[in-house]
C-alpha positions, 0 to 999 in steps of 0.5 A, a space after each residue: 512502531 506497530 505497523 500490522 503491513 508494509 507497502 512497497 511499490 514495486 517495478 522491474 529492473 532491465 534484468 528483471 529484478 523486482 525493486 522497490 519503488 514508487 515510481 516507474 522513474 528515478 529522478 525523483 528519488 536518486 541521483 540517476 541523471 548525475 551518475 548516468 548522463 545521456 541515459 534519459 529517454 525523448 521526455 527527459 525521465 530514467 526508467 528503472 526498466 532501463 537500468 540493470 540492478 548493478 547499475 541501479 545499486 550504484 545509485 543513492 536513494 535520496 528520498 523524494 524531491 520536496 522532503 528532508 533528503 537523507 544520504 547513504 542510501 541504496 534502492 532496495 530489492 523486493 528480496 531485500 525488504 522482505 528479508 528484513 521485514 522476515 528477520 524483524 518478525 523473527 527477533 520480534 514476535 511479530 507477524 507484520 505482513 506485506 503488500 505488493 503493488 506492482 507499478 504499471 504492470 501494462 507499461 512493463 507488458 509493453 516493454 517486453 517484461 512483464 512483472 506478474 511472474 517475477 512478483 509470484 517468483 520472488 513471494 514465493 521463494 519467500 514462503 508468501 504462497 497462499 490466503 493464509 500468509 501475511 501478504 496481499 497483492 493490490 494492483 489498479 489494473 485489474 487484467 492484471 489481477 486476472 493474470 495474478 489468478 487466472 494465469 498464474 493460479 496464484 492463491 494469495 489474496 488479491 486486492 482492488 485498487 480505484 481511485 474513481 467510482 464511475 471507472 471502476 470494475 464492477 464489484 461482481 467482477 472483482 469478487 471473481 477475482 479477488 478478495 478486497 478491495 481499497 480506494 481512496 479515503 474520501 470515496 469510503 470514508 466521511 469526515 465527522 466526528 468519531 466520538 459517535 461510532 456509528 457507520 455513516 452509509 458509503 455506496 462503494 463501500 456497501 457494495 463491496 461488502 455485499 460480495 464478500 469483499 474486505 474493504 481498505 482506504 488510502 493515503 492518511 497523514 498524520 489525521 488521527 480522526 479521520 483514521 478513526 472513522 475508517 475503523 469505525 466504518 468497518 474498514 479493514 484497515 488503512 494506508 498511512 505515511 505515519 505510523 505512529 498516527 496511524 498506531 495511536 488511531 487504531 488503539 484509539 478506535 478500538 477503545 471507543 468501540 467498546 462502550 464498557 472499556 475503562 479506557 474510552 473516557 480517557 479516548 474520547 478525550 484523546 480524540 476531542 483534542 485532536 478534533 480540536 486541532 481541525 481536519 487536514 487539508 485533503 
């Protein structure tokens, strides 16, 4: 579909074995309650932390509750999503990159497993060891990017997750430590118009690059303008849950961006369309 990057959240299994998944639970996505009763802990959830990979491969991955659930499939491991993302690049030509972010790594460090080595080990059996691979590790807990650095001497790109500005490290702090940071759209990105492709002012957003910080945002639907205005804004890129929109907003924000390009007119049109169907609910 032309994604540049694949996300996936990752958590550790009993065994620590890094999977994939959003949360640190799997009752929302599988069916761990009807294949393993009495299992839960005292607030009614099954951790992964709790289940051995062998055990969570009996599992099917249903999807999330709320969303067309699809069956016949399993929870996948960190080693398997990059085998594949590896093999697709190979037979493609492509160079799609990744981009860990481990769950909750204080949570794992209180029960006695941390994730920091088992995420370093699993990236680098793989080849990812360096800025110059196609990874990041993106993390909102930011002793854990010191640990990722300091301890572990890791010389990929670390990125800085927030979701509040007044929370947030400060950004001399986290040029120490890391090479971007990415937080939630609407801290970085204003809602306007994207035929006019001048940047609108963003204090978050300037700060970070006046330490030398790439900025990324997140979580887009399917809002093509509002994507626009994140490239337009000088964003690095962007998280979506559609990839096809997310595509058809990059391709369009670089043709408007060039003011001589053949297709900007066709683009301009493109965009008042979408505009024309409204913003998205936040």
């Amino acid at each position: 579909m032309g994604a540049d990057v694949i996300e996936p959240d990752i958590v550790l299994t009993k065994d620590g074995v890094p999977i994939c998944s959003h949360d640190l639970t799997l009752d929302s996505t599988t069916d761990v309650a009807e294949k393993f009763p009495g299992r839960a802990r005292d607030d009614g959830e099954h951790y992964a932390i709790d289940f051995t990979l062998a055990e969570i491969k009996m599992l099917e991955k249903l999807g999330r509750e709320g969303r067309v659930r699809q069956h016949g499939h399993s929870v996948v491991t960190l080693d398997e999503m990059i085998a594949l993302v590896q093999s697709l690049n190979a037979s493609s030509g492509r160079n799609v990159g990744i981009i860990p972010e481990p769950k909750s790594p204080s949570f794992h460090l209180a029960e006695g497993r941390p994730i920091e080595r088992p995420l370093i080990d699993t990236l680098t059996r793989h080849g990812y060891t360096d800025r110059s691979d196609a990874c990041v590790i993106q993390c909102f807990e930011f002793d854990a990017l010191r640990v990722f650095r300091n301890d572990l001497n890791t010389d990929l790109s670390l990125c800085y997750l927030f979701s509040e500005t007044d929370k947030a490290e400060p950004m001399e702090n986290v040029a120490l430590i890391c090479d971007s940071i990415s937080a939630r759209k609407d801290i970085l990105v204003e809602r306007r118009s994207p035929i006019s492709i001048a940047q609108s002012p963003n204090t978050a957003r300037d700060a970070a690059a006046a330490h030398g910080l790439a900025v990324y945002t997140w979580t887009f639907e399917s809002d093509i303008p509002y994507m626009v205005n994140a490239t337009h804004d000088g964003l690095a890129g962007y998280f979506t849950n559609y990839t096809d929109s997310g595509v058809t907003a990059r391709d369009l924000a670089t043709r408007l961006l060039e003011p001589d390009s053949p297709g900007r007119e066709q683009a301009v049109e493109a965009v008042l369309s979408y505009l024309a169907a409204g913003f998205e609910p936040e």
